[in-house]
C-alpha positions as CSV (number, residue, x, y, z in Angstrom):
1,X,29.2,106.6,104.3
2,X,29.3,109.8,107.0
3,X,29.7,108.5,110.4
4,X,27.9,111.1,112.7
5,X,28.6,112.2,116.4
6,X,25.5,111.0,118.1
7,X,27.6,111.0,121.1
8,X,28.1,114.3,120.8
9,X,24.8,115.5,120.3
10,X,23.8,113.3,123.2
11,X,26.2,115.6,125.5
12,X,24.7,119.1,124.1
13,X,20.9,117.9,125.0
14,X,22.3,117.2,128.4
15,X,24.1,120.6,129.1
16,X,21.1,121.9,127.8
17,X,19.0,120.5,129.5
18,X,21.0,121.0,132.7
19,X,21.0,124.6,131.7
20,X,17.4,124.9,131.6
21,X,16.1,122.9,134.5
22,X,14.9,119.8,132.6
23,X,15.0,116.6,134.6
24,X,14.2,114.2,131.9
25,X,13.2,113.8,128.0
26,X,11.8,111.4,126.4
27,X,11.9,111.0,122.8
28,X,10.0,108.4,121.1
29,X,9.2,108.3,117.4
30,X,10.1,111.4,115.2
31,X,13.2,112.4,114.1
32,X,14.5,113.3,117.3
33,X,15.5,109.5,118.1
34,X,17.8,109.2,115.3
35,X,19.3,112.4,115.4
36,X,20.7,111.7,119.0
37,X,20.9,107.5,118.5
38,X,21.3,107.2,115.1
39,X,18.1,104.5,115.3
40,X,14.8,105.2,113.8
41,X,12.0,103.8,116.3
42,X,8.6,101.5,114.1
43,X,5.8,103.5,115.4
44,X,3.1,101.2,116.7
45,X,1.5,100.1,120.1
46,X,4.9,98.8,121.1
47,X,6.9,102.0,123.3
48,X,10.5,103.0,122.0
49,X,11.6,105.4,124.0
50,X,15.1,107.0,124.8
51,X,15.2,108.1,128.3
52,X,17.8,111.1,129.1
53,X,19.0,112.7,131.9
54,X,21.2,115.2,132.4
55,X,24.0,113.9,134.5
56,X,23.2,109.7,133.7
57,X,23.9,107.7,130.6
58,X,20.7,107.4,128.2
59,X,18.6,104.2,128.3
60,X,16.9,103.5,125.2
61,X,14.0,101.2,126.2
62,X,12.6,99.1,123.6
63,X,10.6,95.9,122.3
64,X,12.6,93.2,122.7
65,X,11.8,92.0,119.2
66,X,13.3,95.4,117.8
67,X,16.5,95.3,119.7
68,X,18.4,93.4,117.1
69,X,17.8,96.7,115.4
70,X,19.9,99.0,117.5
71,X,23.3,99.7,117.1
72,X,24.0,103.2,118.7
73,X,27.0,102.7,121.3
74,X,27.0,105.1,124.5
75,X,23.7,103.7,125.7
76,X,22.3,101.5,127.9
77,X,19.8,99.3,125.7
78,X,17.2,97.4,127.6
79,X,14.8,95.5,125.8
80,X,11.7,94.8,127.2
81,X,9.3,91.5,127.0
82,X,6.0,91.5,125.4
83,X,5.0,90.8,129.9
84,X,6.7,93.9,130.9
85,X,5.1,97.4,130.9
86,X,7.3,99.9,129.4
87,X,6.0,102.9,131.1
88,X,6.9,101.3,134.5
89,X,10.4,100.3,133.5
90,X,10.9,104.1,132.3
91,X,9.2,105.8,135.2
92,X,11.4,103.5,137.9
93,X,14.3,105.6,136.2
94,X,13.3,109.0,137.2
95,X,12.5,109.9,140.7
96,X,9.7,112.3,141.2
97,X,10.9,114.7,137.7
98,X,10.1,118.4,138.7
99,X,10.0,119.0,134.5
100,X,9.9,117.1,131.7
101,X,10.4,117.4,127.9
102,X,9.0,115.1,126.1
103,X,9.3,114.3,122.6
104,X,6.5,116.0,119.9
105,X,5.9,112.7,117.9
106,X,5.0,110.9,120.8
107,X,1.3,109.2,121.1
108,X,-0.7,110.6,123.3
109,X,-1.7,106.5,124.6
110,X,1.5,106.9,126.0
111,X,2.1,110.0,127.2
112,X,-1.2,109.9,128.8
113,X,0.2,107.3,131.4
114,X,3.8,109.3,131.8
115,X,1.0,112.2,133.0
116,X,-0.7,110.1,135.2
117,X,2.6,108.3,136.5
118,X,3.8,111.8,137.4
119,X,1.3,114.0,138.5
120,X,2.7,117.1,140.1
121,X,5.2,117.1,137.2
122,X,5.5,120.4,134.3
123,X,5.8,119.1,131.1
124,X,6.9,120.6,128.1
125,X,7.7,119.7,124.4
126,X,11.4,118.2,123.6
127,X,11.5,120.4,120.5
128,X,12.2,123.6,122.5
129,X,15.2,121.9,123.5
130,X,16.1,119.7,120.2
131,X,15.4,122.6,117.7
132,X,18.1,124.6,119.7
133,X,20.5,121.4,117.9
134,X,18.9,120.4,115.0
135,X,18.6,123.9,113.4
136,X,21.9,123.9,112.6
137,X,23.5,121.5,110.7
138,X,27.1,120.2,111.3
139,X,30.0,119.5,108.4
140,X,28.7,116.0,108.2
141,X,25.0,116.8,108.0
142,X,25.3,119.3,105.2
143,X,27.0,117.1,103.2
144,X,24.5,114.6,103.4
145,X,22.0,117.4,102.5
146,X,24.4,118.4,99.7
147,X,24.4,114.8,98.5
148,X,21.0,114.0,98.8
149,X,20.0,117.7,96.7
150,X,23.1,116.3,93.8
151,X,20.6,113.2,93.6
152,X,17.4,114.5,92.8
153,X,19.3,117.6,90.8
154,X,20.5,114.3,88.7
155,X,16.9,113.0,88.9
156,X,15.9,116.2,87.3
157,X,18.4,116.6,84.9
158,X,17.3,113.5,83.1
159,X,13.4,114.4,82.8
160,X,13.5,116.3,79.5
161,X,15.3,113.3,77.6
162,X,13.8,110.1,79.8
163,X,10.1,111.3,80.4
164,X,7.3,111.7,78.0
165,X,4.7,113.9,79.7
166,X,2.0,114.3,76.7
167,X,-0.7,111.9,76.7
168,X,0.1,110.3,80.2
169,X,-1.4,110.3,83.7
170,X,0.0,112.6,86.2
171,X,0.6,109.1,88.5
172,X,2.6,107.3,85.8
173,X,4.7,110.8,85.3
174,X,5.1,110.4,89.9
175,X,5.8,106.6,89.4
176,X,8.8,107.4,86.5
177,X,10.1,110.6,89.2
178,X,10.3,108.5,92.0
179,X,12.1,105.4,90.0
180,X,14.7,108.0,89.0
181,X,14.9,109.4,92.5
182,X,16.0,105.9,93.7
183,X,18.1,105.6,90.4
184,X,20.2,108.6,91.2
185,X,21.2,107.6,94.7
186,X,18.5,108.0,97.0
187,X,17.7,105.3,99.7
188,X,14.2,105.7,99.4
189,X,11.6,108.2,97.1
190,X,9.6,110.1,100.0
191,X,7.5,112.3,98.2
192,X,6.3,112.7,94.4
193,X,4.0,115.8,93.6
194,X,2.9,116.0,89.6
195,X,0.4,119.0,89.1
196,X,-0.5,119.4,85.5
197,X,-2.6,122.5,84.2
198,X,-5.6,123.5,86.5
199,X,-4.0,121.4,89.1
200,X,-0.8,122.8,89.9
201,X,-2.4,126.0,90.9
202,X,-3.2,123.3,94.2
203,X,0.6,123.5,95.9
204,X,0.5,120.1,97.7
205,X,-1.3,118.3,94.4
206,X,-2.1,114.7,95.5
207,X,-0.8,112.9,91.5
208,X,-4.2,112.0,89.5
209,X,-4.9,110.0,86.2
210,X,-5.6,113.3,84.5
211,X,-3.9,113.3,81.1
212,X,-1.2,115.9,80.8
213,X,-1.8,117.6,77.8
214,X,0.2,119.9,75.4
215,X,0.0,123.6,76.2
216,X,0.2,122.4,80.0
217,X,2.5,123.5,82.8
218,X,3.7,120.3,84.9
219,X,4.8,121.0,88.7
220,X,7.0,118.2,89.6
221,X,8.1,118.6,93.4
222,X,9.8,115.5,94.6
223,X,12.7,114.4,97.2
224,X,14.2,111.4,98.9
225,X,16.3,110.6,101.8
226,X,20.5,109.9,101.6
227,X,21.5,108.3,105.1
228,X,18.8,109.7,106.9
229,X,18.4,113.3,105.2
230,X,16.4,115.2,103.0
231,X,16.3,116.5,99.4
232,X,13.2,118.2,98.2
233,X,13.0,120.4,94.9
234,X,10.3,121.5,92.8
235,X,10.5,122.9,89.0
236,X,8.0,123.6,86.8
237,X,7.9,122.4,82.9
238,X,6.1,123.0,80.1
239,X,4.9,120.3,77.7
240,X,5.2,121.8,74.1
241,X,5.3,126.1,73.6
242,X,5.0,128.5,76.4
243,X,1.9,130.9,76.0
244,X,3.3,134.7,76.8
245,X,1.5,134.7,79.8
246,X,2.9,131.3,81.2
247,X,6.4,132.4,80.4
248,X,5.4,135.7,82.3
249,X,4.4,134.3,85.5
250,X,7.5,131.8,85.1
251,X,9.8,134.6,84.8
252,X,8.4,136.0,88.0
253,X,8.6,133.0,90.1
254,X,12.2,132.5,88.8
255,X,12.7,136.3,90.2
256,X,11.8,135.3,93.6
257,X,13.4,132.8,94.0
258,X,16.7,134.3,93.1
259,X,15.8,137.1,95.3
260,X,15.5,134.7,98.3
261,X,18.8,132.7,97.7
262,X,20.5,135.8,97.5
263,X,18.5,137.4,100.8
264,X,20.3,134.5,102.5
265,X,23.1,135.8,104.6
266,X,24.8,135.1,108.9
267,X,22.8,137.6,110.5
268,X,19.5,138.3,108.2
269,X,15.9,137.5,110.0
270,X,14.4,134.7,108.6
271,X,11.2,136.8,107.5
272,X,13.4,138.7,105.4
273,X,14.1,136.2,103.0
274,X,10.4,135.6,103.0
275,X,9.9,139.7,102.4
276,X,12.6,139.2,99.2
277,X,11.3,136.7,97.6
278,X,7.1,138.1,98.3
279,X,8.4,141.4,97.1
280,X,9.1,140.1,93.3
281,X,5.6,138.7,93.3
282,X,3.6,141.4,94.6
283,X,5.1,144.5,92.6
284,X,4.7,142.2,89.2
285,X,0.8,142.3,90.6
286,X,0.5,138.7,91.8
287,X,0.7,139.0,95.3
288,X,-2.3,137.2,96.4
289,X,-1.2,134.0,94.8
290,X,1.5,133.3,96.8
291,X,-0.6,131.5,99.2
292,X,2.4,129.9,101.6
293,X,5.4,130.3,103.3
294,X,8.8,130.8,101.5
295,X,10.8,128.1,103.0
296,X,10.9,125.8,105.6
297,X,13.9,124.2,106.9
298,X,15.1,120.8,106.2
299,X,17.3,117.9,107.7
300,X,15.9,114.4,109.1
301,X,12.1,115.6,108.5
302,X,11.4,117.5,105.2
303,X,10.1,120.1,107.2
304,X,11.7,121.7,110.5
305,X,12.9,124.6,111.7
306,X,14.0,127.5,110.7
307,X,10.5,128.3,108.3
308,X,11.0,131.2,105.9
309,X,8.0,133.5,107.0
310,X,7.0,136.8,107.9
311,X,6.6,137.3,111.4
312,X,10.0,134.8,112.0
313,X,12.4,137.4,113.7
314,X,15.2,134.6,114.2
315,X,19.0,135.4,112.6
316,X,19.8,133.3,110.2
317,X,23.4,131.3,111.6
318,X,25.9,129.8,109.7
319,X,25.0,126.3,109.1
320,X,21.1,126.3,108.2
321,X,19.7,124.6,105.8
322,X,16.5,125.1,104.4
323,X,13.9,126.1,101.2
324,X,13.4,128.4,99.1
325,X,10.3,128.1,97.2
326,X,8.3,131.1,95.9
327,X,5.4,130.1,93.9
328,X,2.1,131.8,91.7
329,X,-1.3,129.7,92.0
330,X,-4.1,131.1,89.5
331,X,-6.9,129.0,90.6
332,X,-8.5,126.9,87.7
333,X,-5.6,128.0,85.4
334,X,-2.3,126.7,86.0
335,X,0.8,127.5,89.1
336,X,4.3,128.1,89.0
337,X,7.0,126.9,91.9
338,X,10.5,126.9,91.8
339,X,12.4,125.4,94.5
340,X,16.1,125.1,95.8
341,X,17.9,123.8,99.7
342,X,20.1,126.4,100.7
343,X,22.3,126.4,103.5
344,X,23.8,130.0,105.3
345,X,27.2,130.1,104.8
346,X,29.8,131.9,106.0
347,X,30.2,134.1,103.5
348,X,26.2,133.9,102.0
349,X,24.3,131.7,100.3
350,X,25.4,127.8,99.5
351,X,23.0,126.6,96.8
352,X,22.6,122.8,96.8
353,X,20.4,122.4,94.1
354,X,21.8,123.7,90.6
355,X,19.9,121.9,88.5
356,X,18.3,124.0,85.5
357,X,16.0,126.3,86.8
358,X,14.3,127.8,83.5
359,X,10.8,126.4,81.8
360,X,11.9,123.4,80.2
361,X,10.3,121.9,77.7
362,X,9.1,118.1,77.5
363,X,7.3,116.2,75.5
């Protein structure tokens, strides 16, 4: 098990903060929490909420009945009764904050009364200070992302000899995918897209009980979490023969998304990976179906910064980790995604997916 240094990470919010004239965050629900605590708040009425300033130790303030829970060292825990208020007990720590970050996943019921609490104070979201950490990913974090993408590329590998597509509901095919997610060393299956024929030209595909039929394409884009981080990968198969043109628009997709992973580089602008991989697609005259981003990065949440898009002038740094997923969506016809987590090496490109990447057959 990877033992990470929420200490650490604790000490870089607070010199940034210091840096940047922020008297207080508070981070509540989200990834945020764990990433600095290493504790993953229940979201309900109930306020979690880690309270840091720059030069004090945190104090994670919490239901009393959740405190058993917790066990981060290098904070002060207080619990709090079900007869305290919790926004009192976190506002008596601050004095009159000039500016405050405050965590994007927190509910409004509560921030509403931080507002009202402090009135003459400038508030501003936590992520322009956390996403300054989180984007890139330490030794230990990438091999939790290399483990978690060696699970589902296990998952995967098994599909062609372990799943019988023909004549079966697009749920039962998501219930089999996430059973093999767990199988292969996940903690939990997060996500399970199955798009079969006309509906995989719909990217985010909620499963159905349509009957996958021979001749179809399946999407199958599915992920988990290993301590606490993300796989997600997508492939597309075919149940029975290829038609030419299904082969075609396969070959294409499979062309993008070579020419994103090797885009991938210290130095290149994010968009440009997104302009590699877009390129493929438009001069083979498909342009207008790819209909989304190229990538999105990936860590604690499936999605986070950095995002793969045009317009995204930040430089890739070593130590990113995130998508690339180039995809063709022919509306009432059929789609095409292939999908792989990269990280930015030193040197280039580290691909942690490797699972086969071709149009596979099933049955």
């Amino acid at each position: 098990m990877i033992s990470f240094d929420y200490l650490g990470r604790l000490a870089r919010l607070q010199d940034l903060m210091a840096g940047r004239g922020v008297d207080v965050a508070l981070l509540s629900v989200g990834a945020d929490l764990p990433y600095f605590t290493g504790y993953e708040a229940t979201a309900s009425e109930r306020l979690t909420v880690l309270v840091v300033r720059p030069e004090n130790q945190p104090v994670l303030l919490i239901p009393e009945l959740e405190a058993p829970r917790v066990r981060s060292k290098g904070l002060i825990v207080e619990p709090w009764s079900e007869a305290d208020d919790p926004i009192e007990k976190a506002t008596a720590l601050v004095d009159a904050p000039a500016r405050v970050a405050v965590g994007d996943h927190m509910w409004s019921v509560f921030l509403v009364r931080f507002q009202k609490s402090w009135p003459h104070t400038s508030w501003m979201p936590a992520s322009e200070l956390t996403t300054e950490l989180r984007m890139r990913k330490d030794t230990d974090e990438i091999e939790a992302l290399r483990q978690a993408a060696h699970a589902v590329d296990r998952a995967m590998a098994r599909i062609p000899g372990d799943v019988r597509f023909s004549g079966r509901t697009e749920r039962d095919i998501a219930r089999n995918l996430a059973e093999l997610t767990v199988t292969e060393g996940h903690d939990v299956a997060e996500f399970t897209i199955v798009a079969s024929g006309p509906n995989a030209a719909s990217p985010h595909h909620e499963p159905t009980n349509r009957i996958i039929e021979k001749g179809d394409l399946v999407v199958c884009d599915y992920g988990g979490r290993w301590s606490g981080y993300y796989s997600d990968s997508t492939r597309t198969f075919i149940v029975g023969d290829p038609t030419p043109r299904q082969a075609e628009i396969h070959s294409v997709v499979l062309g993008a998304n070579e020419a994103g992973r090797a885009a991938v580089s210290p130095g290149t602008p994010c968009e440009e990976v997104d302009r590699a991989a877009r390129r493929v697609i438009a001069e083979a005259g498909f342009g207008e179906y790819f209909i989304h981003r190229t990538g999105h990065g990936i860590g604690l949440e499936v999605h986070e910064h950095p995002y793969m898009i045009e317009g995204n002038g930040r430089r890739l740094e070593e130590g990113m980790a995130f998508s690339v997923e180039p995809g063709i969506y022919l509306p009432a016809e059929f789609g095409v995604r292939i999908e792989d987590i990269v990280v930015c090496g030193e040197q280039g490109v580290e691909d942690l997916n490797r699972s086969d990447r071709s149009l596979v057959e099933v049955g």
